[in-house]
MARVOFI-145284 format. One record per residue: residue in one letter; x, y, z of N, C-alpha, C, O, CB in turn. Coordinates in steps of 0.001 Angstrom, whole numbers, padded with zeros to 6 digits, always signed. Glycine has a CB too. Layout:
<sites>
AXYZXYZXYZXYZXYZ...
</sites>
This chain:
<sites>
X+016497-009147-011685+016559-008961-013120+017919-009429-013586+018978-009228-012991+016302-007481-013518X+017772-010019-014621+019162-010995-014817+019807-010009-016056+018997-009413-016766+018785-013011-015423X+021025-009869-016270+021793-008674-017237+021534-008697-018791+021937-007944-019677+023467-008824-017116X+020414-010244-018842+020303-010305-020733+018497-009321-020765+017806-008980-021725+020131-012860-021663X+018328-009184-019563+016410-008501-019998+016492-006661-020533+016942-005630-020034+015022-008489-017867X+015940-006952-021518+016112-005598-021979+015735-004338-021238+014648-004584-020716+015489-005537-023065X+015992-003483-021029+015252-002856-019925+014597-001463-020961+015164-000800-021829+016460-002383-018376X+013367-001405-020491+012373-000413-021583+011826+000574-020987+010838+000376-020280+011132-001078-022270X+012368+001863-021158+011866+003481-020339+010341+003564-020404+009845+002970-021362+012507+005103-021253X+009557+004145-019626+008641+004641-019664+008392+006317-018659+009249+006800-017919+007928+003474-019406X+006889+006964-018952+007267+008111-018220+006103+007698-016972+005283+006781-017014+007100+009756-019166X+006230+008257-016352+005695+008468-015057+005070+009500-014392+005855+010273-013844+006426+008295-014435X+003573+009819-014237+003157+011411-013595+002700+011278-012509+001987+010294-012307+002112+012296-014274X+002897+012010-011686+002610+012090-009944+002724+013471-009327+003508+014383-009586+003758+011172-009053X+001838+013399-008531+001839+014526-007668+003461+015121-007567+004510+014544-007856+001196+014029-006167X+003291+016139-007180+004800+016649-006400+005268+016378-005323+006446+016303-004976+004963+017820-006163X+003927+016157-004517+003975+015440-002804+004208+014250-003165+005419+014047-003077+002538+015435-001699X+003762+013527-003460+004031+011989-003837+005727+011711-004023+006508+011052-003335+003161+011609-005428X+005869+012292-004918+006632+012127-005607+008110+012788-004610+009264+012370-004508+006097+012712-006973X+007323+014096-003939+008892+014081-002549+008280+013052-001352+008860+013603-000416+009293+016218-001459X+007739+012266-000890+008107+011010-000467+008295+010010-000911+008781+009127-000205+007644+010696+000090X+007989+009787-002199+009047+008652-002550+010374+008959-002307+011007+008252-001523+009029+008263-003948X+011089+010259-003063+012470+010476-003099+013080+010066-001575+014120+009449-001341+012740+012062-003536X+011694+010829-000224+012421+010353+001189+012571+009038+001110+013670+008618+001472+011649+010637+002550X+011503+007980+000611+011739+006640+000802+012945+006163+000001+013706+005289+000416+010543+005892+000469X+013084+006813-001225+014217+005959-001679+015971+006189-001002+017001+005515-000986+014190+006261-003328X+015614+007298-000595+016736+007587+000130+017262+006676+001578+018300+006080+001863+016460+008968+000442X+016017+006914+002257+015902+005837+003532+016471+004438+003159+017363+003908+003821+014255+005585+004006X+015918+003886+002092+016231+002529+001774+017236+002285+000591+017332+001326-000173+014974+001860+001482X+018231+003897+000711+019237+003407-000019+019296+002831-001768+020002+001885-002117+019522+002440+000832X+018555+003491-002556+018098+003263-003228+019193+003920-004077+019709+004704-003281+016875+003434-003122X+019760+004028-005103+020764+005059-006087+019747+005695-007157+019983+006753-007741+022163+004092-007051X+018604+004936-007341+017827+005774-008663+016137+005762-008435+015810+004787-007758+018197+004850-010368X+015608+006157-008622+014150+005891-008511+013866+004445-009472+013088+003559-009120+013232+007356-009112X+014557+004425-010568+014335+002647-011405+014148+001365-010414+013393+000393-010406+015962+002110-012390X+015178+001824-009604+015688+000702-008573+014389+000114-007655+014113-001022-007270+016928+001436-007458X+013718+001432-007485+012908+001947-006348+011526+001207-007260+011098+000162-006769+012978+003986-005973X+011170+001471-007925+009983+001142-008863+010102-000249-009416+009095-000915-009655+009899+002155-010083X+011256-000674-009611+011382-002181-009701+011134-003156-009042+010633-004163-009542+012218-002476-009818X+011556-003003-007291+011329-003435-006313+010140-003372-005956+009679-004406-005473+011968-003085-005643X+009039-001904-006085+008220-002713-005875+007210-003005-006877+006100-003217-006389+007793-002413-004877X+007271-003063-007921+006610-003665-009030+006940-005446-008568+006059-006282-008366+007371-003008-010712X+008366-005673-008488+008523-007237-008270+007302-007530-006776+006438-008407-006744+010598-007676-007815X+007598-006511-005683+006813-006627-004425+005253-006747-004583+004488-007412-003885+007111-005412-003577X+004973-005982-005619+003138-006022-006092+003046-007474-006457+002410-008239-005732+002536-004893-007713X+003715-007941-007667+003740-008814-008708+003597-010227-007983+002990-011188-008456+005058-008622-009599X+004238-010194-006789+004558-011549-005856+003055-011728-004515+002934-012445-003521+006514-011154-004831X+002418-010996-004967+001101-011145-004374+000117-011977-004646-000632-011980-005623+000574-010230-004442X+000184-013211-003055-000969-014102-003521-001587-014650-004585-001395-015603-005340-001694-013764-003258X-002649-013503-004395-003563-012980-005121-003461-013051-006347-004529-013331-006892-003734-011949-004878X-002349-012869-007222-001597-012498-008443-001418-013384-009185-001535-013179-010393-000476-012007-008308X-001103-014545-008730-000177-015856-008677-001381-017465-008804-002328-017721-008059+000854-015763-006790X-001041-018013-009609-002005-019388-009996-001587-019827-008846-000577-019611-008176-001758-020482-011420X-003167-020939-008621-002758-021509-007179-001903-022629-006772-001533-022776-005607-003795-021848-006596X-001501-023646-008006-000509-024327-008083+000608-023789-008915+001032-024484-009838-000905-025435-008433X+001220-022398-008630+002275-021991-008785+003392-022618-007531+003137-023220-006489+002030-020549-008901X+004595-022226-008083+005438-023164-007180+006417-021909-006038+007513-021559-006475+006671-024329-008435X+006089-021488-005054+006556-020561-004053+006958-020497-003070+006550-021295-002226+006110-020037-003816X+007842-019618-002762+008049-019870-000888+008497-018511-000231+009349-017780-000736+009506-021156-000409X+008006-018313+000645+008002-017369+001667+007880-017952+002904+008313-019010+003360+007038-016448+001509X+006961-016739+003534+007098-017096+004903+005267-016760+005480+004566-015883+004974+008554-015973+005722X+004803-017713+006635+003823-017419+007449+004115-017099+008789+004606-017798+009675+003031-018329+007419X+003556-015380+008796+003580-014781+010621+002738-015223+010798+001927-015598+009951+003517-013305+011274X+002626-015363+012468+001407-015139+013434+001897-015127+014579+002965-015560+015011+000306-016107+013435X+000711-014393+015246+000574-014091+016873-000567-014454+017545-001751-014118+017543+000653-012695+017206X+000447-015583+018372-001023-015768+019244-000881-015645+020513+000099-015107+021027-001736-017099+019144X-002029-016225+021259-002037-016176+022898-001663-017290+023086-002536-017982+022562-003313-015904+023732X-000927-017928+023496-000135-019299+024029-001151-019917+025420-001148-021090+025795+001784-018785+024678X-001896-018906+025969-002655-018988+027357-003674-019631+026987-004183-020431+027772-003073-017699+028109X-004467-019336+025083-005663-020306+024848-005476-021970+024647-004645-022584+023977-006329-019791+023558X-006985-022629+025804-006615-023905+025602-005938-024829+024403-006435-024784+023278-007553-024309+025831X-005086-025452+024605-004735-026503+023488-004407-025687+021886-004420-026416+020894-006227-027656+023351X-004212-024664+021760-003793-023896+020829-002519-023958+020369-002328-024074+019158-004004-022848+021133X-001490-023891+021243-000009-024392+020482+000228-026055+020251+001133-026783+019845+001373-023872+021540X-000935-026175+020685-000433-028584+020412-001284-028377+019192-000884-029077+018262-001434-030557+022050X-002793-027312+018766-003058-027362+017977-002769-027124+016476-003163-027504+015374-003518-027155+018368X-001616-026054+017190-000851-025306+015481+000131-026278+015568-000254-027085+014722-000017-023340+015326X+001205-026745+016069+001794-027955+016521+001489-029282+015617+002261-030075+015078+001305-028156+017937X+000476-029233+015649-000422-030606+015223-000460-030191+013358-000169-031054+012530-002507-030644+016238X-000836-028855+012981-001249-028824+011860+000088-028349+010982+000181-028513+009765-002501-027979+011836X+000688-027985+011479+002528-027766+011194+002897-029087+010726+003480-029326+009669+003652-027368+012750X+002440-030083+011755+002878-031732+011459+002635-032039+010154+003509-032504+009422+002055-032877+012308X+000978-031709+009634-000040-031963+009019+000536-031379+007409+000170-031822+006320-001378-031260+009801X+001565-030229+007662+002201-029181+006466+003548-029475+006132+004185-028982+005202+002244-027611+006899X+004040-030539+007179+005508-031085+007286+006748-031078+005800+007974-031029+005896+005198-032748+007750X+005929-031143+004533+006032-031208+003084+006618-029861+002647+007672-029746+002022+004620-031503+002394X+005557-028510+003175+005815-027779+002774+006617-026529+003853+006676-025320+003629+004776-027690+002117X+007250-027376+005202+007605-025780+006148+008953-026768+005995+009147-027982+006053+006675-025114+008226X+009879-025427+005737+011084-025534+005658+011953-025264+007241+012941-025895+007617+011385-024588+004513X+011379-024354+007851+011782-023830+009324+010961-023629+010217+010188-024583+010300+012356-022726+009381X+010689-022590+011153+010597-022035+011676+010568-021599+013177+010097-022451+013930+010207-022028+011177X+011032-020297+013819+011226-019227+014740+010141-019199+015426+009028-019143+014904+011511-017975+014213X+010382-019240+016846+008854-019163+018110+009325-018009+018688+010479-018291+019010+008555-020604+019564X+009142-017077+018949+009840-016040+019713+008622-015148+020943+007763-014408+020463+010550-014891+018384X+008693-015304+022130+007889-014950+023326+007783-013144+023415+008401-012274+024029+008728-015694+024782X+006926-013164+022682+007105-011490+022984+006292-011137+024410+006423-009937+024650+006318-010439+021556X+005690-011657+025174+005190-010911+026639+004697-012729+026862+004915-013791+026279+003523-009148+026608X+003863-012213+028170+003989-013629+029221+002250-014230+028290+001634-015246+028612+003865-013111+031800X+001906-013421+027353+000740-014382+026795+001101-014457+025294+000684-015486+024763-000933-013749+027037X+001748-013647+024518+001795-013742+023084+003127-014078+022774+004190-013825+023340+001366-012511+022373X+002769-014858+021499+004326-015391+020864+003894-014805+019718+002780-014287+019644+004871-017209+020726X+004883-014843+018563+005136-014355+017589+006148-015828+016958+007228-016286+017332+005749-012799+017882X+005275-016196+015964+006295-017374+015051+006243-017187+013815+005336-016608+013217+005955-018908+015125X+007172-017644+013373+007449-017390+011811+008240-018734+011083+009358-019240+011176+008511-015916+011651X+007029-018996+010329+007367-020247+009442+007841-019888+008169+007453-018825+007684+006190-021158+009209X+008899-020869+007336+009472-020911+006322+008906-021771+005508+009057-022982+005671+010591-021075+006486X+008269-021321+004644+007270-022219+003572+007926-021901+002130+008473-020872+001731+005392-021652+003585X+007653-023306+001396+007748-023574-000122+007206-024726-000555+007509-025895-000315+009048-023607-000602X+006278-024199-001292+005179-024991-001607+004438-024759-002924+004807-023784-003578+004306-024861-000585X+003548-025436-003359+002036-024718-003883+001508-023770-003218+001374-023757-001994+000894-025571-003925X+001138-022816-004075+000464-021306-003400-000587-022094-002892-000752-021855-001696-000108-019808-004525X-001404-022988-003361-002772-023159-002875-002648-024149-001740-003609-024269-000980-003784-023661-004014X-001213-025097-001489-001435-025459-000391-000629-024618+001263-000622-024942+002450-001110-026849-000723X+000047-023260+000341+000213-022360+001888-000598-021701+001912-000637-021247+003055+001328-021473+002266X-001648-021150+001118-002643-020978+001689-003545-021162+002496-004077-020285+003177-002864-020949+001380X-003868-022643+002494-004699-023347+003138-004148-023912+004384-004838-024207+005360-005169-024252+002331X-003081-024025+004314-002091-023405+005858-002583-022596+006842-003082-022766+007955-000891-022480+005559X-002248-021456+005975-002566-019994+006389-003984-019927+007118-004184-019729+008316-002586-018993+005035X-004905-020137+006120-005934-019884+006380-006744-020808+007684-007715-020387+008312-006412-019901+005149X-006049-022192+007900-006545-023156+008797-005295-022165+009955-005800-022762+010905-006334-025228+008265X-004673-021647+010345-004068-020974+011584-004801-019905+011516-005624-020353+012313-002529-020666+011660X-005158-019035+011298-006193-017936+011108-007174-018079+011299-007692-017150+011919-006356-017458+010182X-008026-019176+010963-009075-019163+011884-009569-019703+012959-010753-019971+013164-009702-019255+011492X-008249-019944+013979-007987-020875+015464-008378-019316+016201-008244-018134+015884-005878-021797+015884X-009034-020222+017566-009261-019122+018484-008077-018825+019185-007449-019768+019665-010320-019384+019425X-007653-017637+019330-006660-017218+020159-005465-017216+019304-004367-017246+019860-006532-018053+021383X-005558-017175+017683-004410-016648+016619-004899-015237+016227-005828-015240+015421-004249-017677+015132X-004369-013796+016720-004395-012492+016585-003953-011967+015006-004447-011044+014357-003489-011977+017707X-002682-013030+014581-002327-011934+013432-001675-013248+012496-000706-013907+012874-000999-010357+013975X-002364-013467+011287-001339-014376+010791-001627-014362+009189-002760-014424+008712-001452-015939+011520X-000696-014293+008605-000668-013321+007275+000701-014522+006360+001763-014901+006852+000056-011074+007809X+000195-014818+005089+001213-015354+004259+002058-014451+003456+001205-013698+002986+000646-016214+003421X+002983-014124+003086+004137-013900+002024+004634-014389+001529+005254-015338+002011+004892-013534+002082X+004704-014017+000024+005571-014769-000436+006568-014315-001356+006216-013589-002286+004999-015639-000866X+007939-014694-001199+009161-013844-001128+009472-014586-002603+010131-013756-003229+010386-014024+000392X+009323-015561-003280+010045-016253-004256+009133-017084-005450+008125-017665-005051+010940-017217-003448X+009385-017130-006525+008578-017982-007228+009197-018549-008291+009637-018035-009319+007488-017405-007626X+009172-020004-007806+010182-020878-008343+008879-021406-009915+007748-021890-009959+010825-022424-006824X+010105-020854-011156+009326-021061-012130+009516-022684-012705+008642-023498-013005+009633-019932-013132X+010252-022746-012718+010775-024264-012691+010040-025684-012054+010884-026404-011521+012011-024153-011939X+008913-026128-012010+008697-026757-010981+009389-028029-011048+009745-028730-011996+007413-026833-010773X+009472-028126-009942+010646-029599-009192+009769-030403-007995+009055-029759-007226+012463-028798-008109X+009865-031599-007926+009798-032345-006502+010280-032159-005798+011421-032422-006177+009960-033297-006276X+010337-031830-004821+011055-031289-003460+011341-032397-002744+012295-032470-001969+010205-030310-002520X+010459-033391-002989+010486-034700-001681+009925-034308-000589+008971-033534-000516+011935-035211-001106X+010673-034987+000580+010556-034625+001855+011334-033924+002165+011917-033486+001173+010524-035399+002625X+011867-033367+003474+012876-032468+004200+013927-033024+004038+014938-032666+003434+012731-032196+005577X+013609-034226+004777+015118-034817+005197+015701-035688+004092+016685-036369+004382+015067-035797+006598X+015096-035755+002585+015972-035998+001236+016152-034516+000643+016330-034354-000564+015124-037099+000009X+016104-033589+001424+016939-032525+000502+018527-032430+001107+018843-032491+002296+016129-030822+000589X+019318-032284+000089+020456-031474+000172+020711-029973+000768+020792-028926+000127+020757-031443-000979X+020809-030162+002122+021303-028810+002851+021814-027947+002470+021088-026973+002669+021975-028835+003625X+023176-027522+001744+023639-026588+001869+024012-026580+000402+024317-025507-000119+024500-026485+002935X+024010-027888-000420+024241-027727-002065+023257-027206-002664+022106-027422-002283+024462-028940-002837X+023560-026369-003791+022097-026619-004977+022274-027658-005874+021437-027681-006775+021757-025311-006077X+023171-028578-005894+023889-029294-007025+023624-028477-008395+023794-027261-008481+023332-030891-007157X+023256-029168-009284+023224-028420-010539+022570-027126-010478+023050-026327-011282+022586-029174-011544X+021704-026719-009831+020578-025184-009846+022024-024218-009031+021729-023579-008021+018418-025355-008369X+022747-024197-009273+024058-023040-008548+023532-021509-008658+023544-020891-009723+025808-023073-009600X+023131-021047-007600+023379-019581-008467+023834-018594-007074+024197-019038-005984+021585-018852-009466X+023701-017186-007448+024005-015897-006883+023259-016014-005269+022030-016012-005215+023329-014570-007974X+023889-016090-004284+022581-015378-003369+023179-014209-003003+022981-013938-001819+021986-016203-001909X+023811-013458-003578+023903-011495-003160+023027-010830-003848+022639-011198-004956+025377-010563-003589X+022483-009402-003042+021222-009049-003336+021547-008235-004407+022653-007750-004645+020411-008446-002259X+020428-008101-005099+020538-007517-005877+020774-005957-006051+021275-005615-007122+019824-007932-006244X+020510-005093-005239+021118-003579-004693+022309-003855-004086+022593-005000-003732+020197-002733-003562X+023118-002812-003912+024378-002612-003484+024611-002874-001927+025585-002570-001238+024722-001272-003864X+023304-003597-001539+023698-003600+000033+024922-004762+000015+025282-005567-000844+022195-004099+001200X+025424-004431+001495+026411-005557+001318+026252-007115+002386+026083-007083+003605+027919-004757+001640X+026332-008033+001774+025931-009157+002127+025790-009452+003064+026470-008635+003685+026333-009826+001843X+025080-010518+004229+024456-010271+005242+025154-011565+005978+025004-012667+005451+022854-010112+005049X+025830-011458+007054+026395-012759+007796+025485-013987+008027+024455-013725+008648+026853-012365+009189X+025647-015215+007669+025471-016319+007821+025557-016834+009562+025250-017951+009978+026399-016854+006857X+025846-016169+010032+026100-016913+011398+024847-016506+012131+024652-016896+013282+027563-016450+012260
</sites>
């Protein structure tokens, strides 16, 4: 929330139980007010799929877990990663036991084409868990190009803040 949006009270009714686990949750996660707490996840609802036109302009991230042991399955996600090259910005392979990995791709794209990402790894035999998010929604739409014509580490003209927005304190780069 940027410091010119007006901010407008409303009331709120809830159980009493409810309402003492939220207070545990907001506490856990460091929260200073319940506003804070209800903002976050109103933005967290709001950024759902589901929510969102399908050529909206977004980026998050795609988990999954698979069995590395099923035939031709990692040359196959491999292959369709190639196929998404436009829209994956990164991503992390990490071996959690001697048959399952756990990877995590960095996507920004059209909602409707990480979807269809998503949904072509999801329905490979021997992919257990693989789920899209999406963390950002760039209202602005821009050409991205390819990878390797973006600017790494500038925004040139788009400059802005990356400290979070709660009081946590900023998170090492290394």
């Amino acid at each position: 929330m940027s410091g010119k949006d007006e901010l407008v009270r409303f009331g709120v009714s809830m159980p009493s139980e409810l309402i003492q686990q939220f207070d545990l949750y907001i506490a856990e996660q460091r929260y200073t007010n319940r506003s804070e707490a209800i903002r976050d996840l109103v933005r967290k609802e709001m950024l759902k799929p589901g929510r969102l036109a399908p050529d909206q302009s977004v980026a998050g991230t795609i988990v999954m877990v698979y069995d590395h042991h099923v035939s031709e399955l990692p040359l196959v996600l491999m292959e369709l990663q190639h196929q998404y090259h436009n829209e994956i910005i990164s991503n992390m392979h990490i071996h959690l036991n001697h048959e399952q990995c756990l990877e995590i791709i960095a996507v920004r794209g059209r909602l409707n084409r990480l979807k269809e990402l998503q949904e072509q790894i999801q329905v490979r035999r021997g992919v257990l868990y693989c789920e899209l998010s999406v963390t950002y929604v760039d209202d602005e739409p821009h050409d991205r190009g390819r990878m390797h014509e973006r600017e790494p580490a500038s925004h040139g003209a788009r400059e802005h803040d990356h400290r979070p927005e709660r009081g946590h304190p900023p998170r090492s780069r290394e």
